[in-house]
C-alpha positions in Angstrom: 0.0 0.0 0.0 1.1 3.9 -0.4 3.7 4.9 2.2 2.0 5.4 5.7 4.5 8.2 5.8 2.7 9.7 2.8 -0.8 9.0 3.6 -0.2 11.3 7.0 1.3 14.6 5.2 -1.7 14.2 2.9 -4.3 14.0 5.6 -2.6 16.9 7.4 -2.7 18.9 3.9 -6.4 18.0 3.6 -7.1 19.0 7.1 -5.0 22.7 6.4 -7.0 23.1 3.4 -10.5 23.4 5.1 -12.8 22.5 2.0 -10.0 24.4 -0.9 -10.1 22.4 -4.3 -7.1 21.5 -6.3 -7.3 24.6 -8.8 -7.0 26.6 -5.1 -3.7 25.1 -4.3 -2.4 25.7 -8.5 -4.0 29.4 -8.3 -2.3 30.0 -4.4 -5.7 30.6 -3.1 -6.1 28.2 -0.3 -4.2 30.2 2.6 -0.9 30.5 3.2 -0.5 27.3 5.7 -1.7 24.9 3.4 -0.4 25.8 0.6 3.2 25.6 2.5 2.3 22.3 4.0 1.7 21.3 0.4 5.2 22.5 -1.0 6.5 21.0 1.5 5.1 17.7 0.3 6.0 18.2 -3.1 9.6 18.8 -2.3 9.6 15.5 -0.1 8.2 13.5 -3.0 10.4 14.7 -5.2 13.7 13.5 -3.3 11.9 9.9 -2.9 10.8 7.4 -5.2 9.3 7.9 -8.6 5.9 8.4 -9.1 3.7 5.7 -10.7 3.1 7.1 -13.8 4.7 9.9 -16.2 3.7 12.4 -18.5 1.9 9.3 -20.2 -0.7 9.0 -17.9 -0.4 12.2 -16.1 -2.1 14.3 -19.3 -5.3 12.3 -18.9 -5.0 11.8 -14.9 -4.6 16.2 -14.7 -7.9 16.5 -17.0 -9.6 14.4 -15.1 -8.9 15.7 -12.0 -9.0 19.2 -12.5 -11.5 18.9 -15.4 -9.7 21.1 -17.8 -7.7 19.8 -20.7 -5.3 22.4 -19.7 -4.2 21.0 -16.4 -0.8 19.4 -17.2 0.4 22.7 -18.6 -0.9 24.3 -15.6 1.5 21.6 -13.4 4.3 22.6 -15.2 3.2 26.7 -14.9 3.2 26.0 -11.1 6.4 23.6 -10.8 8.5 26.8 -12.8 6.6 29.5 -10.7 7.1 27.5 -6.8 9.9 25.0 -7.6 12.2 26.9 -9.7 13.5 26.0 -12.9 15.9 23.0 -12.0 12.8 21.0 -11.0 10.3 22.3 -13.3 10.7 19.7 -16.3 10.5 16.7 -14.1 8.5 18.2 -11.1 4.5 17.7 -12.3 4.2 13.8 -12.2 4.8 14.2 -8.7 2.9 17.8 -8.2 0.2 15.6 -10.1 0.6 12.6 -7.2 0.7 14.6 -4.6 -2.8 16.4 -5.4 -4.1 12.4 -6.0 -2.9 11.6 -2.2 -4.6 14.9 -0.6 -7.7 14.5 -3.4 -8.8 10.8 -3.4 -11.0 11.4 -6.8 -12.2 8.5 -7.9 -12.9 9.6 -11.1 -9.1 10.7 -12.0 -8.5 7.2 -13.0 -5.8 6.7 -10.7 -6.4 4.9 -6.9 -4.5 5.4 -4.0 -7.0 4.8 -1.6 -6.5 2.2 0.7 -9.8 1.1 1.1 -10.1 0.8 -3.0 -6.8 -0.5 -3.4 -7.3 -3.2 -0.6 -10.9 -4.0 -2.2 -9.5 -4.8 -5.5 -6.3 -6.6 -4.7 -7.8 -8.3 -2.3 -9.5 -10.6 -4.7 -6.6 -11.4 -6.7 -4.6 -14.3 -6.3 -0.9 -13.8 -4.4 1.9 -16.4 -3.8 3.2 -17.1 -0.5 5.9 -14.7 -1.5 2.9 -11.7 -2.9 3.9 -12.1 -6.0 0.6 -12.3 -8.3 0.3 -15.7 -10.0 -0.9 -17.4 -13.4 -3.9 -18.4 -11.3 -5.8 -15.2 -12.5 -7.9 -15.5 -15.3 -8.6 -11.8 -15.5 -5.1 -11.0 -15.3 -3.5 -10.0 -18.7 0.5 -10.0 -18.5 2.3 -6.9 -20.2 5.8 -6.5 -20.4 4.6 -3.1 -18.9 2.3 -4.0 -16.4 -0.8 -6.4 -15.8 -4.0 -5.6 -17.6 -7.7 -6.7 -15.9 -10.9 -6.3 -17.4 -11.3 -2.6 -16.4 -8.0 -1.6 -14.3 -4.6 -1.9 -14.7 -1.1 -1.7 -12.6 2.7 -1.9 -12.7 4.8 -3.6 -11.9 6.6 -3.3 -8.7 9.5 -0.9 -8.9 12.9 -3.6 -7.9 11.8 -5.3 -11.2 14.1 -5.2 -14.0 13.3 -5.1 -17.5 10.0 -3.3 -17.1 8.9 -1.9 -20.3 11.7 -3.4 -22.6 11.8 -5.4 -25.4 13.7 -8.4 -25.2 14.0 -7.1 -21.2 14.0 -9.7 -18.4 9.8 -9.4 -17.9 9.4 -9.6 -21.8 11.8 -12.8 -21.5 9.9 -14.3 -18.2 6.8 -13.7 -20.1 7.9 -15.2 -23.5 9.0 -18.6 -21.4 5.5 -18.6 -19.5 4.0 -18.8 -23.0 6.3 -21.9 -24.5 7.0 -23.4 -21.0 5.5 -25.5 -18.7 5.7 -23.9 -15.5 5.6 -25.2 -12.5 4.8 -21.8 -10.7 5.2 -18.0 -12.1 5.0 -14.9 -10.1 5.3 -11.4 -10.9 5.5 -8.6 -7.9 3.0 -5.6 -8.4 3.4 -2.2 -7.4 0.3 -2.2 -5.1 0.6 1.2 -3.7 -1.8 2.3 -6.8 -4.4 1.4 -9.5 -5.2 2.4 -12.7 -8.5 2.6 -14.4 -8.2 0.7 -17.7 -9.7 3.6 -20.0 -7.2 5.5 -19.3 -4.1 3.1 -20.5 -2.5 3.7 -23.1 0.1 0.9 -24.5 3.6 2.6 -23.2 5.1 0.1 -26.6 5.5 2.8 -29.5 3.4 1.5 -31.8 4.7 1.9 -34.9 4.2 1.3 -38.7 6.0 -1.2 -40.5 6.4 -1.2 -44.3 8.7 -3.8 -45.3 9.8 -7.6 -43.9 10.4 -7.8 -40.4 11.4 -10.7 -38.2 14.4 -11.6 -40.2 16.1 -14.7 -38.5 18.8 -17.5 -39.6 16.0 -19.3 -42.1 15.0 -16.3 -43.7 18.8 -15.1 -44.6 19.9 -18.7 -45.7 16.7 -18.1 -48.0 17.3 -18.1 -52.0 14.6 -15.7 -51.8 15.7 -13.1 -49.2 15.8 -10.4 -50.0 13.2 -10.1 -52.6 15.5 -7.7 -54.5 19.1 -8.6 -54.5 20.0 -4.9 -55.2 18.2 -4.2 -52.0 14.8 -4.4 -50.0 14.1 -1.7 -47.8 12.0 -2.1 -44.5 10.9 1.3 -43.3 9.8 1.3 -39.4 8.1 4.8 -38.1 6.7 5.5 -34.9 2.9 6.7 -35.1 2.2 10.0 -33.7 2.1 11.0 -30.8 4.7 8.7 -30.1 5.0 8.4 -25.6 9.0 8.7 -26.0 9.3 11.5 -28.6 10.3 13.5 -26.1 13.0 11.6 -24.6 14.9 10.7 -28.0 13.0 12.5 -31.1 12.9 10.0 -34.2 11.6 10.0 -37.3 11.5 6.2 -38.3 14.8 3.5 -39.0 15.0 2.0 -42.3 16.8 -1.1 -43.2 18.2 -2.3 -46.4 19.2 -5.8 -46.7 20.9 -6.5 -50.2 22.5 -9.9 -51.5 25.7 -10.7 -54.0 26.4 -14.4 -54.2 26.2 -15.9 -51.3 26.6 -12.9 -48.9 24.1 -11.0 -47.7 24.6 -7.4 -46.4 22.4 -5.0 -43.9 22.6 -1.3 -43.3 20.8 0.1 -40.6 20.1 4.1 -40.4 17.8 6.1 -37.7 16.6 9.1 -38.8 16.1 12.0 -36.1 12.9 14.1 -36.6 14.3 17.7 -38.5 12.8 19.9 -35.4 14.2 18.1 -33.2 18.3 19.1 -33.9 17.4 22.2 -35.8 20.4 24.7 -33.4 22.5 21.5 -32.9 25.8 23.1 -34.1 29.6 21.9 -35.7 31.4 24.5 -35.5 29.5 27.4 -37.6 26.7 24.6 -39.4 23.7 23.0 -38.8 23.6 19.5 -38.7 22.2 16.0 -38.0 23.9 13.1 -36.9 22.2 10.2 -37.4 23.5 6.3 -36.1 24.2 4.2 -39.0 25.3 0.4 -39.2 26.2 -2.2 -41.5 26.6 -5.7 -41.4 27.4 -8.7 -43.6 25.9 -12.6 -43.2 28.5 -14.9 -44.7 25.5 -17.9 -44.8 26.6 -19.2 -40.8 27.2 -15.9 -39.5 27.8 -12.4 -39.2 31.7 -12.1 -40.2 31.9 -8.2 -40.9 30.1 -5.2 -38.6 30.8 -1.5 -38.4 28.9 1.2 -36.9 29.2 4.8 -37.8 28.0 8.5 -37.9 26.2 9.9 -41.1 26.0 13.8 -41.2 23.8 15.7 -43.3 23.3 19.6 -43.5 20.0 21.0 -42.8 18.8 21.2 -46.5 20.8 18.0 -47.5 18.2 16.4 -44.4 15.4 17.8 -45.7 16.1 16.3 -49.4 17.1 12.6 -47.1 13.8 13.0 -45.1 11.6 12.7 -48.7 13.8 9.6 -50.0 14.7 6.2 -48.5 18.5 4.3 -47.8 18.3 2.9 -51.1 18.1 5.5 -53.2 19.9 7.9 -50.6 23.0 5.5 -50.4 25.6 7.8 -48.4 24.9 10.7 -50.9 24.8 14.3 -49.3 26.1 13.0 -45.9 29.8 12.9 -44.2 30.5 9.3 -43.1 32.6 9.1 -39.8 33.4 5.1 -38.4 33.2 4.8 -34.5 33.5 1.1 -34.5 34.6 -2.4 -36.9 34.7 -5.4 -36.1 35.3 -8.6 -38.0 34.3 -11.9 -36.3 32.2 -15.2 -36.5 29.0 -13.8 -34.6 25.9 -15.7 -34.0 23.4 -13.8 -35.8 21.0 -13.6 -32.8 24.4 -12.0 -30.6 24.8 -9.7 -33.5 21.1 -8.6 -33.4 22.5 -7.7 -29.3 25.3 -5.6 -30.5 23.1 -4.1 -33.3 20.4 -2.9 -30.3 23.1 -2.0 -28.0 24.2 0.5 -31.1 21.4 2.0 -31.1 20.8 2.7 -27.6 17.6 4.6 -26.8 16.3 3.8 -30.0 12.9 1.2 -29.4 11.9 0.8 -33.2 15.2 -1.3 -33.7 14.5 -4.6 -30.9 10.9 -4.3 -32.4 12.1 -4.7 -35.9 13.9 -7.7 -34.8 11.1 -9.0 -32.1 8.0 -7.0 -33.1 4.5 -7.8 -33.3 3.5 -4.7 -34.5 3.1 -5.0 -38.7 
């Protein structure tokens, strides 16, 4: 359950408040006391543990609350005018929490209750160890979190892997589904609850034009790829993508191309324009985009090299409207970062290959997806 150490500042904030709404304590209009006390509270749960949701959830969760679709602007306005600008970017998930502990609205979509919370988890089935088990019908197992028929949770927080493809949760869940298992367990976060309408899938889903799942059988195929002078697999996230604004990206595109019997793979992310429009070389705009290639021998991977391609701002634009096969190095500076020339397993090359492109989600899911 939430922190009893929580659950008392919030009952002394609602106590200090004397009947004073949310948009009191955003506006500064519900005394001078409470609205200290609830600083105060903010400042705490910023230098403890991370709130349960992000900016993800907390757009819909601020609407709700405050019903105005211009509440999580508002957090932010409040977090820049009372917290300063150090805390400001990362401050209104927890401004957000802290309003849900001191106002219990059930119709915010997000429990912290007790009474709720116990109500519901209560009639779920826990281990020995509280982990919840395979034994729940209702219960719908995300890499992310576990889905019910009209609520949702996370995960608790110690658990690795949460949210990642190929992660440790992703892996547990993948050997669930092929495995007989004598017992599985995953531990929840069960200090909150989510009302299901108000999930949204924290996997980018994104569009995939092109083959995808390429593995060992596919590349010793005659057939693969369709065009021996390359087939090009472009993978974009939809908009509005959850993690735009951690690591802006316009889509990957991959280019698999044959001659005899080697088969060879470039790999280039494209950032969105906007997003390094400013970022300078010395006196000139440019973009620096992650770029790898690879060659399959017919047992393995004997040849990889990663590198950074370069474009101007109006050479970008011009690479934007095309595709890596017709855009083959042309307008961009080349720079190597790494080479390497071994025997790799393709499936520990498709490692190294993610590892490259760290940050980026669309590549695992190219690899792994189920999105097509």
């Amino acid at each position: 359950m939430t922190s009893a150490y929580y659950l008392g500042l919030a009952r002394e904030i609602q106590e200090a408040l004397d009947g004073s709404s949310p948009s009191d304590i955003l506006d500064n209009r519900c005394g001078s006391i409470a609205f200290a006390k609830f600083l105060s509270f903010v400042h705490i749960r910023l230098k403890g543990r991370m709130p349960s949701f992000g900016s993800i959830f907390g757009v819909e969760i601020a609407e709700r609350l405050f019903r105005s679709e211009s509440a999580y602007p508002r957090l932010h306005q409040f977090a820049g005018q009372f917290l300063g600008a150090a805390d400001a970017f990362i401050a209104p998930p927890f401004i957000l929490e802290c309003f849900l502990l001191v106002f219990p609205d059930e119709a915010s979509g997000a429990h912290y209750k007790e009474s709720t919370l116990g109500a519901y988890f209560g009639k779920l089935d826990f281990d020995d160890d509280g982990l919840l088990t395979g034994q729940n019908h209702d219960a719908n197992f995300r890499k992310d979190g576990v889905e019910f028929s009209n609520k949702f949770a996370f995960y608790h927080r110690s658990l690795p892997g949460v949210r990642l493809s190929g992660g440790l949760v992703e892996q547990l869940l993948d050997l669930r589904a092929t495995k007989e298992c004598r017992a599985f367990g995953l531990a929840l976060d069960r200090s909150c609850l989510f009302a299901r309408d108000i999930f949204q899938d924290l996997n980018t889903r994104a569009h995939i034009r092109g083959p995808i799942r390429v593995d060992e059988s596919i590349l010793n195929s005659q057939s693969f790829p369709e065009n021996h002078r390359g087939t090009v697999t472009v993978h974009v996230r939809t908009d509005p993508s959850p993690v735009d604004a951690l690591f802006p990206l316009a889509r990957i595109e991959v280019m698999w191309s044959r001659r005899g019997d080697l088969k060879t793979v470039q790999i280039e992310e494209l950032l969105t324009a906007d997003s390094v429009r400013g970022r300078r070389r010395e006196t000139t705009e440019v973009v620096e985009n992650r770029y790898l290639h690879a060659i399959w021998n017919g047992e393995h991977i004997c040849h990889t090299d990663g590198a950074i391609r370069s474009y101007d701002m109006d050479s970008y634009d011009a690479r934007l409207k095309t595709d890596l096969k017709k855009q083959y190095l042309k307008n961009s500076k080349y720079e190597k970062v790494f080479r390497l020339d071994t025997q790799l397993e393709f499936e520990k090359w498709v490692q190294i290959a993610i590892s490259f492109f760290d940050k980026n989600e669309l590549v695992p899911e190219y690899f792994q997806s189920e999105w097509v």
